[in-house]
C-alpha positions as CSV (number, residue, x, y, z in Angstrom):
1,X,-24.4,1.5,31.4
2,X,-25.4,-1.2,34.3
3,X,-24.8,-0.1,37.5
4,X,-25.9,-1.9,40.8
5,X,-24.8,0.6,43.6
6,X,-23.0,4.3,42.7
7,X,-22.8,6.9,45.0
8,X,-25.2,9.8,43.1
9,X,-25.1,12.7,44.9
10,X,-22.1,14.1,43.7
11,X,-18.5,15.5,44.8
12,X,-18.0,19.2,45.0
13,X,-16.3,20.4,41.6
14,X,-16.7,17.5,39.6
15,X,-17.7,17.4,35.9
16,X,-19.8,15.2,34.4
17,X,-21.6,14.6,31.3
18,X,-23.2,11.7,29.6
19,X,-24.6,11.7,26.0
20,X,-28.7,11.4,25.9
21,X,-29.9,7.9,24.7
22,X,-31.3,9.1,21.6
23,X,-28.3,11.0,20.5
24,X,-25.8,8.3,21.0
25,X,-27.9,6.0,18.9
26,X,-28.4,8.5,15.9
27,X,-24.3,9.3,15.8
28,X,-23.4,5.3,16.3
29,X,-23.2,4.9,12.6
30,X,-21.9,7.8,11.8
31,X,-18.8,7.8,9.3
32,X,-16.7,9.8,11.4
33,X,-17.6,8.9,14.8
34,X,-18.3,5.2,14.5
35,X,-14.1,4.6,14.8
36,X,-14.4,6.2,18.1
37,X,-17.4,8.0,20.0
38,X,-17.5,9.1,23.9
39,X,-20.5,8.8,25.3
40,X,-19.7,9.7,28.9
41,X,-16.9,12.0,30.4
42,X,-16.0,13.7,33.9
43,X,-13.9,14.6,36.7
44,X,-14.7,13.5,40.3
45,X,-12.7,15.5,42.9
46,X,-11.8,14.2,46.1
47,X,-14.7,11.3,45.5
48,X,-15.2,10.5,49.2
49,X,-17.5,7.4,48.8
50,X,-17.3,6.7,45.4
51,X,-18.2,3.8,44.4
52,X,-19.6,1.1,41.5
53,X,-20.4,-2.5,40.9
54,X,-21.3,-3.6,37.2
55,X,-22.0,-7.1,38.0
56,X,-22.5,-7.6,34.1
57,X,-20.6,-5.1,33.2
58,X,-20.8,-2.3,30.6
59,X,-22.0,-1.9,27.5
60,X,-18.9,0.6,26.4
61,X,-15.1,1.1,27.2
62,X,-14.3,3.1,30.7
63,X,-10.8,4.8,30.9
64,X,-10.0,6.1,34.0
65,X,-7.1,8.1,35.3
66,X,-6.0,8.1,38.9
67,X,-4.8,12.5,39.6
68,X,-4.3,12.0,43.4
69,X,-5.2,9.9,46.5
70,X,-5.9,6.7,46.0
71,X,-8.9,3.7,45.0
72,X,-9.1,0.5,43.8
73,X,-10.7,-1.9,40.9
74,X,-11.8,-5.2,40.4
75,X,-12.4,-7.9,37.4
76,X,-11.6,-11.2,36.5
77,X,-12.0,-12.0,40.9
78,X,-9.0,-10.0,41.3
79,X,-8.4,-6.5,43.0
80,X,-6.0,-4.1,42.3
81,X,-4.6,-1.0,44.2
82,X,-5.0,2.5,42.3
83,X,-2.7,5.0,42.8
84,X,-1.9,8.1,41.7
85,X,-0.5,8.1,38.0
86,X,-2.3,5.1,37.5
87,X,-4.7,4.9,34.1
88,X,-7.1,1.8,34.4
89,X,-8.8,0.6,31.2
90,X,-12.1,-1.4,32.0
91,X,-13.4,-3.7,29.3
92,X,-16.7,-3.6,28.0
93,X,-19.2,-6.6,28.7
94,X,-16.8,-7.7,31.4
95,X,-18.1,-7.4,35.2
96,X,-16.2,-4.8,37.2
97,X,-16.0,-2.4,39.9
98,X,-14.2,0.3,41.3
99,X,-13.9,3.1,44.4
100,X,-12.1,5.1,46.0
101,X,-10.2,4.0,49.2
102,X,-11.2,5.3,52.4
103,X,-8.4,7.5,54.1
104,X,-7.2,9.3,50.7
105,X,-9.9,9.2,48.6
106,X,-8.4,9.6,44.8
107,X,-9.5,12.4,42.3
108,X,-9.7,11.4,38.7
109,X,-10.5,12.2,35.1
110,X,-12.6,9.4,33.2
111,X,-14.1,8.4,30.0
112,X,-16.3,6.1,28.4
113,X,-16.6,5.3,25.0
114,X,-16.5,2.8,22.2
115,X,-16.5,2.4,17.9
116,X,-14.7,0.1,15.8
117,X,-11.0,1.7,16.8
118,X,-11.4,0.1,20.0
119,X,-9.4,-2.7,19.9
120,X,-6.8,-2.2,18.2
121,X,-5.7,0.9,20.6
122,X,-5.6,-1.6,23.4
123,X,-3.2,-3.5,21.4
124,X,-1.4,-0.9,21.0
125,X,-1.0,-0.2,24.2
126,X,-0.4,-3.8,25.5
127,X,-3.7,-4.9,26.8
128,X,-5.6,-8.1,25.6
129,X,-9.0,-6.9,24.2
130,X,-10.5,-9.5,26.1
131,X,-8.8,-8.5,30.1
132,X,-11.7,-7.6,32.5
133,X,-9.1,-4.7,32.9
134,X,-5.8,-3.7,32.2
135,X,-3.3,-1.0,34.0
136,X,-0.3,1.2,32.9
137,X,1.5,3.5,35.5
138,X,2.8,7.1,34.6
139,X,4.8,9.4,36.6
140,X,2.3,11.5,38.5
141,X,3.9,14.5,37.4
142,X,3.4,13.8,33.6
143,X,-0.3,13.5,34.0
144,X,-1.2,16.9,32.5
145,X,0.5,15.8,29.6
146,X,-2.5,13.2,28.9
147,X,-4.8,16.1,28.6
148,X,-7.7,13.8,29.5
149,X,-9.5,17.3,30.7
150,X,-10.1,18.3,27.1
151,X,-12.4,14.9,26.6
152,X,-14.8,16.2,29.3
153,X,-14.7,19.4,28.0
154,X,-15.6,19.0,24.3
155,X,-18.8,17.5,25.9
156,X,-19.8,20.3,27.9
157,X,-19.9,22.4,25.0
158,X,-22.8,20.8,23.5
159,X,-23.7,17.2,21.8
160,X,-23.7,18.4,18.1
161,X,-21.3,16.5,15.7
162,X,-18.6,19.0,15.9
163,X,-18.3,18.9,19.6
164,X,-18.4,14.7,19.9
165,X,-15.8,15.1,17.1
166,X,-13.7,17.2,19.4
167,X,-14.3,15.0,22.5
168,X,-13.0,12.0,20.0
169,X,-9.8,13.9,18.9
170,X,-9.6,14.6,22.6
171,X,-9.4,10.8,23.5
172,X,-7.1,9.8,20.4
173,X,-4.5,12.6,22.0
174,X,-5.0,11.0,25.4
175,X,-4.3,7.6,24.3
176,X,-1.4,8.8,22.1
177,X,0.1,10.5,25.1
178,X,-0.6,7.5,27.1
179,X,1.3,5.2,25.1
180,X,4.4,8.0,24.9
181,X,4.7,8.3,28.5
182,X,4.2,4.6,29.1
183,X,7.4,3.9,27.6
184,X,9.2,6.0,29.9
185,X,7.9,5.2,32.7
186,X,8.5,3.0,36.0
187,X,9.0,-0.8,35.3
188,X,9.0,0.2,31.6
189,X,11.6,2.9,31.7
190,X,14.5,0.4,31.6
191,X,13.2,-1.9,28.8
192,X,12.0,0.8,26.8
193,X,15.6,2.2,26.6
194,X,17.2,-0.7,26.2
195,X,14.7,-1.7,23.5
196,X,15.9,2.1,22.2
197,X,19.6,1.5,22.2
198,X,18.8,-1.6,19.8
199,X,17.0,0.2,17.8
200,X,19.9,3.2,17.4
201,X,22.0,0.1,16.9
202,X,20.3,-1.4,14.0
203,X,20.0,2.5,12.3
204,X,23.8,3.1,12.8
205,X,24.6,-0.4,11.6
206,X,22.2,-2.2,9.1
207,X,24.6,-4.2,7.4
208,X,25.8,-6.5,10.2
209,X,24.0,-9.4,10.7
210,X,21.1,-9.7,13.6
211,X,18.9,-12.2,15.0
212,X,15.9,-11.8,16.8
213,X,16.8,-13.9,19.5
214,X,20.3,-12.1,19.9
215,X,18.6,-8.5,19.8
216,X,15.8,-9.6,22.8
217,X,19.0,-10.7,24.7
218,X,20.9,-7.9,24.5
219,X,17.8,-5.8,25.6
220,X,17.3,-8.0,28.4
221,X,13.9,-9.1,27.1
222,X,12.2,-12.1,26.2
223,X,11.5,-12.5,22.1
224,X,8.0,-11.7,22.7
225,X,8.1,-8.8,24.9
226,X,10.9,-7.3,23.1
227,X,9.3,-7.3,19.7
228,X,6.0,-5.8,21.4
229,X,7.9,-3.0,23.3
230,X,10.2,-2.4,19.8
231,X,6.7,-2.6,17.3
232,X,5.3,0.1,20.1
233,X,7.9,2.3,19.4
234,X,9.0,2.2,15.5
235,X,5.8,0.5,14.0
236,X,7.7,-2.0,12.4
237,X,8.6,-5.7,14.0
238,X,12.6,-5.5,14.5
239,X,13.2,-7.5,11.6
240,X,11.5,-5.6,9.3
241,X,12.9,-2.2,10.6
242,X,16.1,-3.3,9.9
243,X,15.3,-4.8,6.6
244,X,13.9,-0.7,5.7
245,X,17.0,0.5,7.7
246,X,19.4,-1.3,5.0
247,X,16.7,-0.2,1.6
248,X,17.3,3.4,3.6
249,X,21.4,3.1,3.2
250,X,21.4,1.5,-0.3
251,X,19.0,4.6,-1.6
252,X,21.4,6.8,-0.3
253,X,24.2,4.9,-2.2
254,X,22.1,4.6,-5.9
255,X,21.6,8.4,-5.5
256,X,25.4,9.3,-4.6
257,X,27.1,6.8,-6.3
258,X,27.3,4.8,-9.4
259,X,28.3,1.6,-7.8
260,X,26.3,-1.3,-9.3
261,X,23.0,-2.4,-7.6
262,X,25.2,-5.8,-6.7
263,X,27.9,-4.6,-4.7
264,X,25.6,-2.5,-2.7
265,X,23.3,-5.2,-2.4
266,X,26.5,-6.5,-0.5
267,X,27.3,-3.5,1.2
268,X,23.9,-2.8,2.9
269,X,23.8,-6.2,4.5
270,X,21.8,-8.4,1.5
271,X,24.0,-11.6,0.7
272,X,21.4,-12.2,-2.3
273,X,20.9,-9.4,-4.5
274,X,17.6,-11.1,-6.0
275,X,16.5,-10.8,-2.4
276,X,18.0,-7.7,-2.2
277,X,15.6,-6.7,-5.5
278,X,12.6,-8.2,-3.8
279,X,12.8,-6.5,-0.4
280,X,14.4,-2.7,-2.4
281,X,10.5,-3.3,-4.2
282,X,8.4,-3.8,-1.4
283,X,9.4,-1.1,1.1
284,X,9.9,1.6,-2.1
285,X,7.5,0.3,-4.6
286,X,10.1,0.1,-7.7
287,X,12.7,-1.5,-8.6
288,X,16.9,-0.3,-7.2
289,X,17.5,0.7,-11.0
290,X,13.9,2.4,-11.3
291,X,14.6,4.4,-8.0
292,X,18.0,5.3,-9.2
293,X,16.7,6.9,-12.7
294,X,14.1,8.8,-10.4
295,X,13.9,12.6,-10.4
296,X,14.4,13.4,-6.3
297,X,14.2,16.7,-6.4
């Protein structure tokens, strides 16, 4: 890592540990640590003077979590205040820096890392790979549920493979429970619940007829954001959740009925039952009257 100016002397209780040079570069290619690998992890409490400036940034991910008091951060020639139930993602190879503020200097959990996963967790949770830095707010009170402890403390047990395993699993659960509480959340809390309500909506009711542009407005959402927030929560883009939402109903009819694979083509919401056919093969793998000579049990 680059760093111009850090405050090195330490904060009383903190946690730190940071993966010798010559280990990190015999694990980088490693098959199951190459997806993801921490290379440094801690906890600073009460970090009176902290401080750091990577004018050309760093050469791996930083996630940092915000347990009380308060900081800031700056990229991209903009600052930020931290607070609190804030988690700050800082980009690799994209000048930053961060500290704590002055009259309440914050406590926090942090972790730095990188492998070939990378990406596409910040798409999952909603920031651009390529953002200097990105921020999510949690309710201060759900932070234990991140378990970001457990990432410092698979590395203080030692640097062999099973314990930089553990300190990967450790991160994955973080993120995971990052992306959970996110959702429920602040700003979010709203539009995740309306986003919800859509999607009970299209379970309940597959057959009606939806359009996308008619499902963001009755979340409240633009088409964008409301396929983002509804693709964080079910996987699927809304379209195609209700598309497996209708194959869901019409299996449940070929294996309680013997109605014919047109009418409940019909029934389920598919005007076309060629289409119907199509779509029945691509989310099950075999044709309506294949599935419906299946063994299920």
């Amino acid at each position: 890592m680059s760093t111009s100016r850090v405050r090195r002397e330490g904060f009383a209780g903190q946690h730190m540990t940071a993966l010798p040079d010559p280990v990190r570069q015999a694990v980088l290619s490693h098959p199951l640590l190459r997806g993801l690998l921490v290379t440094d992890a801690g906890y600073f409490p009460r970090a009176a003077g902290h401080r750091v400036e990577r004018p050309q940034g760093s050469v791996t991910h930083l996630l940092v979590a915000c347990l009380h008091g308060e900081g800031w951060v700056r990229g991209a020639g903009r600052a930020q205040p931290v607070a609190a139930g804030d988690l700050v993602w800082l980009s690799a190879g994209q000048p930053h820096s961060y500290g704590a503020g002055a009259h309440t200097p914050w406590t926090i959990v942090w972790a730095h890392f990188r492998g070939e996963e990378v990406a596409a967790w910040q798409e999952q949770l909603g920031w651009a790979a390529k953002r200097p830095l990105g921020t999510i707010r949690i309710d201060p009170a759900r932070l234990p549920e991140l378990k970001f402890d457990t990432v410092y403390d698979a590395l203080e047990h030692g640097y062999a493979i099973p314990q930089l395993l553990a300190a990967s699993a450790a991160l994955r659960t973080t993120l995971c429970a990052a992306l959970t509480l996110t959702q429920r959340c602040g700003a979010n809390r709203s539009a995740a619940e309306r986003t919800a309500l859509i999607r009970t909506q299209l379970s309940s009711t597959p057959a009606r007829s939806y359009r996308l542009a008619e499902l963001a407005t009755a979340a409240g959402l633009s088409v964008p954001h409301f396929s983002l927030l509804f693709r964080l929560q079910t996987g699927y883009a809304p379209i195609d959740f209700l598309i497996r939402q209708r194959i869901r109903h019409a299996c449940r009819l070929l294996d309680t009925t013997a109605t014919r694979i047109g009418p409940i083509a019909a029934e389920v919401g598919f005007e076309d039952p060629y289409y119907f056919s199509r779509c029945f093969r691509r989310v099950m793998g075999c044709s309506p009257a294949q599935y419906r000579k299946t063994i299920k049990a």
